[in-house]
C-alpha positions as CSV (number, residue, x, y, z in Angstrom):
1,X,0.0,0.0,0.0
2,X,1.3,3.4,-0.9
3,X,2.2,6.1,1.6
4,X,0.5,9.5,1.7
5,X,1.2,12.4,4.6
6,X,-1.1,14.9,5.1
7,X,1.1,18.4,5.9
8,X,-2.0,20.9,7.6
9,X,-4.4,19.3,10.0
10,X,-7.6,21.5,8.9
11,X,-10.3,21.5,7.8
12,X,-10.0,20.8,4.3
13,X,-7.3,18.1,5.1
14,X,-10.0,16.1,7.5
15,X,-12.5,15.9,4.6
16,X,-9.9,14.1,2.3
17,X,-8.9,11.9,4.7
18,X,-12.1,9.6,4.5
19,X,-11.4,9.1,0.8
20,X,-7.5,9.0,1.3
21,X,-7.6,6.1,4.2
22,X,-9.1,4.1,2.3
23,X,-6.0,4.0,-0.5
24,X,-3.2,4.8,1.6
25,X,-1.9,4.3,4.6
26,X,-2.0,8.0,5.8
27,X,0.2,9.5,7.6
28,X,-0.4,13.2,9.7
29,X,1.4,15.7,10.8
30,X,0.4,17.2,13.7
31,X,1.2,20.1,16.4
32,X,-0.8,19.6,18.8
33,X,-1.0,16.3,20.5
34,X,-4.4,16.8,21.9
35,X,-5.9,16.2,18.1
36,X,-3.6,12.8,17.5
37,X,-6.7,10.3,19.0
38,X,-9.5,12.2,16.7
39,X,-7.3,11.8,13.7
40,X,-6.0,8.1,14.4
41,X,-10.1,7.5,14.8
42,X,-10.4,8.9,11.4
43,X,-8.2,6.4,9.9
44,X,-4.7,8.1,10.1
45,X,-1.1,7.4,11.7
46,X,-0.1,10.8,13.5
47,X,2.8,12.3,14.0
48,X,3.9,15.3,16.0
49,X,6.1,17.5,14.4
50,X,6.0,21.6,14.0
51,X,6.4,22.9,10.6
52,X,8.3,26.1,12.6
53,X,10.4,23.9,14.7
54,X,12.9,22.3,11.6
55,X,14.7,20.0,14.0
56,X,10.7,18.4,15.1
57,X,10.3,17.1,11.1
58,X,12.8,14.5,11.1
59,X,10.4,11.6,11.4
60,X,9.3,12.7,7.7
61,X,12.4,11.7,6.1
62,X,12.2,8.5,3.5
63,X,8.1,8.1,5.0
64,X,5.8,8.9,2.1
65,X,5.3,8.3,-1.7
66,X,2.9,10.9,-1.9
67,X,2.4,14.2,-0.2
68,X,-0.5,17.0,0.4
69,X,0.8,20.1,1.5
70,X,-2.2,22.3,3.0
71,X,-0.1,24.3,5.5
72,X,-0.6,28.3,5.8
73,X,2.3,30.4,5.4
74,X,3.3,31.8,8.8
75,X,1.5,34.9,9.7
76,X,4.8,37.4,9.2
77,X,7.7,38.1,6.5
78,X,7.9,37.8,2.9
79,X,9.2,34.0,3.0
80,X,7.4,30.3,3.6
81,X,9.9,28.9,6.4
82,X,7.7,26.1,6.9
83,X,7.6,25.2,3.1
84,X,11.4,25.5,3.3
85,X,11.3,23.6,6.7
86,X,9.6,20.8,5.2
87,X,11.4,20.2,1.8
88,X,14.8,20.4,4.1
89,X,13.2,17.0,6.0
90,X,11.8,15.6,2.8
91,X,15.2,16.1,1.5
92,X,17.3,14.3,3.3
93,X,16.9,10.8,2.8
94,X,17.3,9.5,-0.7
95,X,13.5,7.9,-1.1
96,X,11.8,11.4,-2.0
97,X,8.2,11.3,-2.6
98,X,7.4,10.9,-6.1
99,X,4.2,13.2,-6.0
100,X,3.7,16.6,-4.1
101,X,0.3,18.5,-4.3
102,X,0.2,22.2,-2.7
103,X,-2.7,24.3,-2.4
104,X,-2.0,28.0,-2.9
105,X,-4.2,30.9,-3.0
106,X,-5.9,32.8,-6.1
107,X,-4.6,35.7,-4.4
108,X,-0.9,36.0,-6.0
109,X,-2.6,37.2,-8.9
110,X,-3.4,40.7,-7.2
111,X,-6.3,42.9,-8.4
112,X,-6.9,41.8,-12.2
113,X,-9.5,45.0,-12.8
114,X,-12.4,42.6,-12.7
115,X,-10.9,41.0,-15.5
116,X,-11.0,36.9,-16.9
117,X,-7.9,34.9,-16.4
118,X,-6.8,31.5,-16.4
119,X,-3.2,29.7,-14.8
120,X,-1.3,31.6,-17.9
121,X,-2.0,35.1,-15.9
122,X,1.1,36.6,-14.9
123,X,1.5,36.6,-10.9
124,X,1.1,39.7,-9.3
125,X,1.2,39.9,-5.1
126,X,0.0,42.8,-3.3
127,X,-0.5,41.5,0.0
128,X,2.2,40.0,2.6
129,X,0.1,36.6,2.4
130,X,0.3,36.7,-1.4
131,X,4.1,37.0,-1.8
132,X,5.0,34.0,1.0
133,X,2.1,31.8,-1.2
134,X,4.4,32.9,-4.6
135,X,7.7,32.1,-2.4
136,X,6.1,28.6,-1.5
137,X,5.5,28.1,-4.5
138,X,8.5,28.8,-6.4
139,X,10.4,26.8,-3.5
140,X,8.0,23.6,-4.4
141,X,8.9,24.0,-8.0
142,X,12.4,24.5,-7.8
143,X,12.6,21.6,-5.3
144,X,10.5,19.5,-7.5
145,X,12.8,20.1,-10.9
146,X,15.9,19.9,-9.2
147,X,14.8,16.1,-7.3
148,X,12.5,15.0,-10.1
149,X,9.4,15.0,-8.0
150,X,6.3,15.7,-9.5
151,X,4.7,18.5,-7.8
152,X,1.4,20.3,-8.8
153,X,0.0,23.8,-7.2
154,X,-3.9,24.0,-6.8
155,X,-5.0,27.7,-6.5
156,X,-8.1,27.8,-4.6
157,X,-10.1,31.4,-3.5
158,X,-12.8,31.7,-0.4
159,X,-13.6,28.5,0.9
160,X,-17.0,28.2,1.8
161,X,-19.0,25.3,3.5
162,X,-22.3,25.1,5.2
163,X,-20.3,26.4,9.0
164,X,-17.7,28.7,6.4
165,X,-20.8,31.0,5.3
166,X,-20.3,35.0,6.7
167,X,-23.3,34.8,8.8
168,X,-21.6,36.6,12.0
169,X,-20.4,39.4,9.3
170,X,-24.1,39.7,8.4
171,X,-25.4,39.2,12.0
172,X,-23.1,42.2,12.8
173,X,-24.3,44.2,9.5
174,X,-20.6,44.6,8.3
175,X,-20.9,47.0,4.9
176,X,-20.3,45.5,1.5
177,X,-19.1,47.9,-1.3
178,X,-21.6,50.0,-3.5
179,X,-21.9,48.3,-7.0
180,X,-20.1,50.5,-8.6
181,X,-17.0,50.1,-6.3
182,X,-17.1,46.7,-5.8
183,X,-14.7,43.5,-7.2
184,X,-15.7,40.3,-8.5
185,X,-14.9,37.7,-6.3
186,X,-14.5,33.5,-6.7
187,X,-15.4,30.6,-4.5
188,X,-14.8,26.8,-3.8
189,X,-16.1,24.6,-1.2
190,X,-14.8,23.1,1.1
191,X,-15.7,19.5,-0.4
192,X,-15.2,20.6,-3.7
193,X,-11.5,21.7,-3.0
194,X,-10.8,18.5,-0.8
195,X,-12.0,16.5,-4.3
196,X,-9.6,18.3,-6.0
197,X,-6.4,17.2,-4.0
198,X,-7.5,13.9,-4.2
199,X,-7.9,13.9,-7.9
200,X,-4.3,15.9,-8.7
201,X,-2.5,13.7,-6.1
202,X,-3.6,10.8,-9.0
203,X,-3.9,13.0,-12.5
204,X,-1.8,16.1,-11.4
205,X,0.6,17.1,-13.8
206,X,4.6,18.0,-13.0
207,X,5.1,21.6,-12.9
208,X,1.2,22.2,-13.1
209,X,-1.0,24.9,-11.6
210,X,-4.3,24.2,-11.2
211,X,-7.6,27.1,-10.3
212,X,-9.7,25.4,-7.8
213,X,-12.8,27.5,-8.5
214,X,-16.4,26.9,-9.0
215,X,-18.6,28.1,-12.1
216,X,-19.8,31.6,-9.9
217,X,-19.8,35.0,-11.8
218,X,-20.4,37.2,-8.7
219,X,-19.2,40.2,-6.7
220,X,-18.7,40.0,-3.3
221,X,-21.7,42.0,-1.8
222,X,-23.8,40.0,-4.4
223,X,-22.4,36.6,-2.6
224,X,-23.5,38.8,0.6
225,X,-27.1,39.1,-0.4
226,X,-27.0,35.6,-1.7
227,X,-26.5,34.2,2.2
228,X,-28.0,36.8,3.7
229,X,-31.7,36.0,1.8
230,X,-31.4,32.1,2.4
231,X,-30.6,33.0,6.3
232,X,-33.4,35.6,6.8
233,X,-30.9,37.9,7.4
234,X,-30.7,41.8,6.4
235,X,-28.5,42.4,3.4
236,X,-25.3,44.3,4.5
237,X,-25.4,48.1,3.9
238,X,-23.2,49.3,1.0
239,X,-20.4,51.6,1.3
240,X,-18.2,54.1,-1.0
241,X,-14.7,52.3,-1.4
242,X,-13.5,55.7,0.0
243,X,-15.5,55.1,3.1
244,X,-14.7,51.4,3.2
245,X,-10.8,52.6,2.8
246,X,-11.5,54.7,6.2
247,X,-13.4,52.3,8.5
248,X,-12.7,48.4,7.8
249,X,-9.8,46.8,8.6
250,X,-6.5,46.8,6.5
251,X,-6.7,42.8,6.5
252,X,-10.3,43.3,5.3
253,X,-9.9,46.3,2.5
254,X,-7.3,44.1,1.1
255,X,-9.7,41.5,-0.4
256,X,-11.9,44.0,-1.0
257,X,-9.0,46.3,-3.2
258,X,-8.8,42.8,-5.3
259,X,-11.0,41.5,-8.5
260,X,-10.5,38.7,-10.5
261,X,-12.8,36.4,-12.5
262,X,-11.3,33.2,-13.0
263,X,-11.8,30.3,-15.1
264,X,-11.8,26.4,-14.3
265,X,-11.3,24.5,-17.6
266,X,-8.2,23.1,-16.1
267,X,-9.6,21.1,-13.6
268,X,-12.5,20.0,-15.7
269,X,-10.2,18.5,-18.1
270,X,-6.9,17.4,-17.1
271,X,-8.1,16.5,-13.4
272,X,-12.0,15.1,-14.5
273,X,-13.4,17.1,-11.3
274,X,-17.0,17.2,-11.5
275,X,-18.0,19.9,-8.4
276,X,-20.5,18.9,-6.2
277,X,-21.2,22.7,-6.2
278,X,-20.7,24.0,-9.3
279,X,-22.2,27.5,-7.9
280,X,-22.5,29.2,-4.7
281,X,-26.3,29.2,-5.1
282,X,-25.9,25.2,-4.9
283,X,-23.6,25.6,-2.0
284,X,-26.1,27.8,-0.2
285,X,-28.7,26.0,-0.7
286,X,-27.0,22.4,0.7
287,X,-26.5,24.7,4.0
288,X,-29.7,25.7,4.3
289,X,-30.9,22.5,4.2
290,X,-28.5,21.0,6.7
291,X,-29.3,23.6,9.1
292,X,-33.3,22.6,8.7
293,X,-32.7,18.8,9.2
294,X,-30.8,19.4,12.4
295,X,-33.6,21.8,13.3
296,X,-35.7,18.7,13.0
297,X,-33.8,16.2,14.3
């Protein structure tokens, strides 16, 4: 049976390894040794280890034939040391993996002007997150070529799921942008990006990027309205990007600044991902009626 580790114990990570465990024998790095006994339920062999502490990694050397790299960036600096932290262990034993998925973000392409784009858009970072998800990446590649591993980058946008919907930014009638300020914006969910590492840690190409996005063609206060209406919620008031610049957040204005309409051919054809939730509207809607059958149950 072939080896797979799991690098990023979240969210998306868990709802791969259902599908994964039965396959491999799955392997987990983990920080915190309070999840190992929830994860070893689910089917997987944990290990502790801390993508920040190098010298904690060296159980990963020589383990694994395949690899799914879902850890963040750390929070600070315009470098991955944990992507650098974890090739280092990867690298020193002689039996590399042979295959090495990493999900990035849509967001090293930068603002776009609203614009369509595919993989062949030129990168672009404009926020701190951005350029240590480009420096991850060009560290995978470059690791890949030089050690003939196969490694494939899956850009993904906002992840959504039924309990990943903005209903405490509604709740708390947070303003969206006025229409004629506001950016287009792309979505996944959360099952829909966890079927997508499964299906490029099998058909991923060497050297590939991938956009893990759904068929949506919204802006981001339309998405708003969208959940607000299926939660009986009130739609969040809209603001001039001047005022928005003034009030929100920096972390905040910076996805707003951003717009970007991106296509998906790439995973419809060279991965064969069919998406459980082609659009937010279908996403929605499973959430809403989750919430109604626990209601009745």
């Amino acid at each position: 049976m072939q080896k797979i580790l799991i690098v990023g114990s979240g969210d998306v990570a868990r709802r791969t390894l259902s599908h994964l465990a039965r396959r491999y024998r799955v392997y987990a790095l983990l920080r915190d040794a309070g999840r190992a006994a929830a994860w070893r339920a689910a089917g997987a062999i944990p290990l502790l280890g801390d993508l920040d502490d190098r010298a904690s990694l060296q159980c990963l050397s020589g383990l694994a034939d395949l690899v799914l790299h879902l850890a963040p960036p750390p929070g600070e600096g315009r470098r991955d040391r944990r992507t650098r932290n974890l090739l280092a262990a990867l690298g020193k034993s002689k039996s590399l993996p042979r295959h090495l998925v990493y999900v990035s973000t849509t967001g090293v392409y930068g603002d776009c002007g609203g614009a369509q784009i595919d993989e062949t858009r030129r990168l672009h970072p404009e926020s701190p997150r951005a350029l240590r998800r480009v420096d991850a990446e060009r560290c995978l590649r470059d690791w890949g070529k030089r050690n003939a591993v196969s490694v494939a980058i899956l850009r993904a946008p906002g992840i959504y799921a039924a309990d990943r919907l903005p209903i405490e930014r509604l709740q708390k009638g947070l303003p969206a942008l006025l229409e004629a300020d506001d950016g287009y914006t792309n979505h996944i969910h959360a099952d829909d990006l966890a079927a997508a590492c499964i299906a490029a840690l099998a058909r991923g190409q060497a050297n590939r990027v991938y956009n893990v996005v759904d068929d949506s063609d919204l802006r981001m206060a339309d998405y708003f309205d969208r959940v607000a209406d299926a939660f009986a919620l009130p739609r969040p008031p809209r603001i001039s990007r001047g005022e928005a610049e003034r009030t929100l957040p920096p972390v905040q204005m910076s996805f707003m600044r951003e717009s970007r309409r991106i296509g998906n051919d790439r995973i419809k054809k060279e991965l064969k991902l069919r998406l459980a939730y082609p659009t937010v509207d279908a996403g929605i809607a499973e959430a809403v009626r989750s919430r109604r059958n626990a209601c009745l149950s």
